[in-house]
MIFI-800019 format. One record per residue (C-alpha): residue in three letters; x, z, y. Coordinates in steps of 0.02 Angstrom, whole numbers, padded with zeros to 5 digits, always signed. Example, Ala and Ser with C-alpha at 12.3 -4.5 7.8 and 13.67 -1.06 7.14 Angstrom:
# MIFI-800019
Ala+00615+00390-00225
Ser+00684+00357-00053
END
This chain:
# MIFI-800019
Unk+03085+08255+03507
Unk+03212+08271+03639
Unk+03357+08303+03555
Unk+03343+08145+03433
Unk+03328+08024+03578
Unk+03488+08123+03654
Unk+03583+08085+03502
Unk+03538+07873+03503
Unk+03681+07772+03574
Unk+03674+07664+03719
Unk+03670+07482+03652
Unk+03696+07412+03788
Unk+03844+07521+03803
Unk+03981+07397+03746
Unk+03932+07261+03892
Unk+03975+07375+04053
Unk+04042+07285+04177
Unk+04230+07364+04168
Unk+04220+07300+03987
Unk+04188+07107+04025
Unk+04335+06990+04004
Unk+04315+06817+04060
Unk+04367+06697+03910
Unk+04475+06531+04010
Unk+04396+06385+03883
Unk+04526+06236+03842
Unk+04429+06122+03920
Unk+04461+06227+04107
Unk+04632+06269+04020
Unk+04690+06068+03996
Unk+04627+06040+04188
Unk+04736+06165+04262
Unk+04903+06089+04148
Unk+04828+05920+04214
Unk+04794+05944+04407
Unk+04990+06022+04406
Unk+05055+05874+04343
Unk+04957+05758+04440
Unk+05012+05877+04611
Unk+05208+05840+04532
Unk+05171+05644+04514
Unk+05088+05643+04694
Unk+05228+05739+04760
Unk+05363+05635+04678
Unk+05287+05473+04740
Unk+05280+05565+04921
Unk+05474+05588+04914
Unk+05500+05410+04878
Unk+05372+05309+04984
Unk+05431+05416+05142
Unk+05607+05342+05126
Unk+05537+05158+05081
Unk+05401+05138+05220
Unk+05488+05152+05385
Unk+05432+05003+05416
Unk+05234+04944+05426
Unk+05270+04799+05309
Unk+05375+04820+05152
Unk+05499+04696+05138
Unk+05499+04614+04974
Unk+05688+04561+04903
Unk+05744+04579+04736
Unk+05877+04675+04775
Unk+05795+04807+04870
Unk+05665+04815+04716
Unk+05810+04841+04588
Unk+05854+04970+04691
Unk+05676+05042+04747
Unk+05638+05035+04561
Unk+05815+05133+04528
Unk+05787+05287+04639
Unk+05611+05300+04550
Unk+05661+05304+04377
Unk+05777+05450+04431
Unk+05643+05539+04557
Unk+05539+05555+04403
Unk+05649+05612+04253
Unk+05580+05767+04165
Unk+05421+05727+04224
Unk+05311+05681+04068
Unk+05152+05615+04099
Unk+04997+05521+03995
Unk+04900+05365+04006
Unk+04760+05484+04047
Unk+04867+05570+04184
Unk+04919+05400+04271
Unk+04753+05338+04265
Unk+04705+05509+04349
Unk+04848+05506+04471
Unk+04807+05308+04526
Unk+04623+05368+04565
Unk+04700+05513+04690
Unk+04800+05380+04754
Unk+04665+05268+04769
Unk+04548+05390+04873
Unk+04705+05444+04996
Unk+04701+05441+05171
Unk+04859+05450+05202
Unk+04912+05269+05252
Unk+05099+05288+05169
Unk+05030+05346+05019
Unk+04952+05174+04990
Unk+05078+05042+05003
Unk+05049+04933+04868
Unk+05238+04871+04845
Unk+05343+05058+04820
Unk+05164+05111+04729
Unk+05148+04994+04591
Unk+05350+05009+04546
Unk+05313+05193+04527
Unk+05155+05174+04420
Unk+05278+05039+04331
Unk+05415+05182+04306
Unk+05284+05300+04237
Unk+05200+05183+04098
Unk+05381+05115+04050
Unk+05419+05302+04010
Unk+05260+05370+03943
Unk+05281+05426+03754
Unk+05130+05314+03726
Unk+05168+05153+03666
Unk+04988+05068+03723
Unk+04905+05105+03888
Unk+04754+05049+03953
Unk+04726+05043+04164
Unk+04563+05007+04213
Unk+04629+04929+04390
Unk+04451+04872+04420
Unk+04400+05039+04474
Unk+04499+05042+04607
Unk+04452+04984+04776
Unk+04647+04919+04827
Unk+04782+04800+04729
Unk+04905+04860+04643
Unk+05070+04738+04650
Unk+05215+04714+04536
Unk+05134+04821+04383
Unk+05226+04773+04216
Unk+05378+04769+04296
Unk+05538+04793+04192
Unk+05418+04814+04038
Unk+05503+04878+03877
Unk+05502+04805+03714
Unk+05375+04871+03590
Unk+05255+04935+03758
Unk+05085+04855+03773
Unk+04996+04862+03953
Unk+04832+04795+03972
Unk+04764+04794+04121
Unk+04557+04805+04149
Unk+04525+04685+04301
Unk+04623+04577+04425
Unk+04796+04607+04457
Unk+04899+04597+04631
Unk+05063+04501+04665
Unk+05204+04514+04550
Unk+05142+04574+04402
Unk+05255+04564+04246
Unk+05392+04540+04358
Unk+05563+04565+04252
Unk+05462+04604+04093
Unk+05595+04642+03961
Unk+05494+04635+03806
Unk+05345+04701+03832
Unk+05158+04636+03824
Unk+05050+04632+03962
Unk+04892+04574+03945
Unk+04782+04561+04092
Unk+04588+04560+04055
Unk+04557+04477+04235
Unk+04667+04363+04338
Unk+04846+04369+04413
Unk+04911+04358+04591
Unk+05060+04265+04662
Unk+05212+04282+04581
Unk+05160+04307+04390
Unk+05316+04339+04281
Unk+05428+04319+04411
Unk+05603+04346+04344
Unk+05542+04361+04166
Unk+05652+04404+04045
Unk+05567+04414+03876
Unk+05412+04461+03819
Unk+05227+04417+03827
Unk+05106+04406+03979
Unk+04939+04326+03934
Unk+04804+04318+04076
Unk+04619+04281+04037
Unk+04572+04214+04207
Unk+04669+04113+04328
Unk+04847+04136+04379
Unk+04906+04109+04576
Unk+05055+04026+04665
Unk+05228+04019+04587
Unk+05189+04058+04420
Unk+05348+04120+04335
Unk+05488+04108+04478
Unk+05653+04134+04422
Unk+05594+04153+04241
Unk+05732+04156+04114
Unk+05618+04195+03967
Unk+05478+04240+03879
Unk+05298+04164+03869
Unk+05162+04176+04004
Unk+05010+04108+03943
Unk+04836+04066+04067
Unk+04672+04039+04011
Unk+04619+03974+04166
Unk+04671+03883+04322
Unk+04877+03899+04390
Unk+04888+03862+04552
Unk+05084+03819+04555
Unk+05209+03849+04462
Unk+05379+03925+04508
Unk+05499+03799+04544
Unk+05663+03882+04510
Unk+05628+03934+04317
Unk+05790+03943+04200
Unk+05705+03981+04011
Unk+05531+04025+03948
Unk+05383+03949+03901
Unk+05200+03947+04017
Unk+05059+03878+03926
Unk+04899+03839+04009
Unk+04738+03820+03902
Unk+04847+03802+03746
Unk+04948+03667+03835
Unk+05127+03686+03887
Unk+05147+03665+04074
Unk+05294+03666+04203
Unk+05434+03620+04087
Unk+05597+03679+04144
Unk+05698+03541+04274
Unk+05863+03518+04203
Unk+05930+03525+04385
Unk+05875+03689+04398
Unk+05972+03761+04243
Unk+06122+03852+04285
END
């Protein structure tokens, strides 16, 4: 009786310990590729907002935004990122403690730079998740890109929109379309001061209340309710 239980094989034999590899699932797989890109966009934005903040309030002057905007679009080439991924990388933002980390003007022209060069054509931010503003989103939007934008928006937004369509599911600070180009910004809610400031084209079109329009507007169209408003001054065409 002995010698047949000598001859059975161990089952369990083919589970020691020395024989266990742990399998890495895609789902733990896609959140390592994901957390390194977010650590890239994080570090990226770093770079820039340490040479743009020297100052406790950031100036605004279209200038310095052409050229803010400029260094930007060059700090991240090469770095290819999703709607998902800037979505992720506003919330890390969002959550930061580090006070030049959050300066809404250098911040939403890099958010800007990274949905004008994501491969996807529509994005969706849900900027009411957020407890902070994000200003001048939209800007310099492409033709044939589609932003919408879940909530109300901060100052600026759709500033120099070349094309694009921004839709805002909320209401707009100051400065809506300022320096429009072309393109289509449509905001559900209400719209704030200087609506479409130096606006050379395009449509902006406000469900709800304006409350003023841009004086200095060369081109374009803003429709309030259905109902054109602020037609252009012929003193103020060039």
């Amino acid at each position: 009786m002995q010698g047949i239980f000598k001859t059975v094989k161990n089952p369990f034999s083919d589970f020691q310990p020395e024989r266990y590899h742990k399998i890495e699932h895609n789902a733990e797989r896609v959140m390592r590729v994901k957390e390194g890109v977010i650590n890239a966009l994080v570090n990226s934005y770093r770079g820039i907002v340490d040479k743009e903040t020297n100052n406790l309030v950031w100036m605004v002057e279209h200038e310095h935004v052409v050229k803010v905007y400029e260094k930007i679009v060059i700090a991240t080439q090469g770095l290819v990122c999703s709607a998902s991924d800037i979505e992720a990388f506003c919330s890390v933002i969002d959550s930061a403690e580090d006070m030049p980390l959050r300066v809404p003007g250098p911040l939403g022209l890099y958010l800007s730079a990274l949905i004008n060069h994501c491969p996807e054509k529509k994005l969706v931010l849900r900027i009411s998740d957020y407890q902070r503003s994000f200003h001048f989103l939209g800007y310099h939007l492409p033709k044939t890109k589609m932003l919408i934008l879940d909530g109300n928006a901060g100052d600026f937004t759709g500033s120099a929109m070349c094309g694009g369509s921004l839709i805002i599911h909320g209401s707009g600070g100051d400065w809506c379309g300022a320096g429009m180009l072309s393109g289509e910004l449509r905001i559900h809610k209400n719209a704030g001061q200087m609506t479409g400031e130096w606006m050379h084209g395009g449509v902006i079109k406000v469900q709800g209340i304006i409350e003023s329009i841009g004086q200095n507007r060369y081109g374009g169209e803003i429709f309030q309710n259905g109902k054109t408003v602020g037609l252009n001054n012929p003193e103020n065409l060039p």
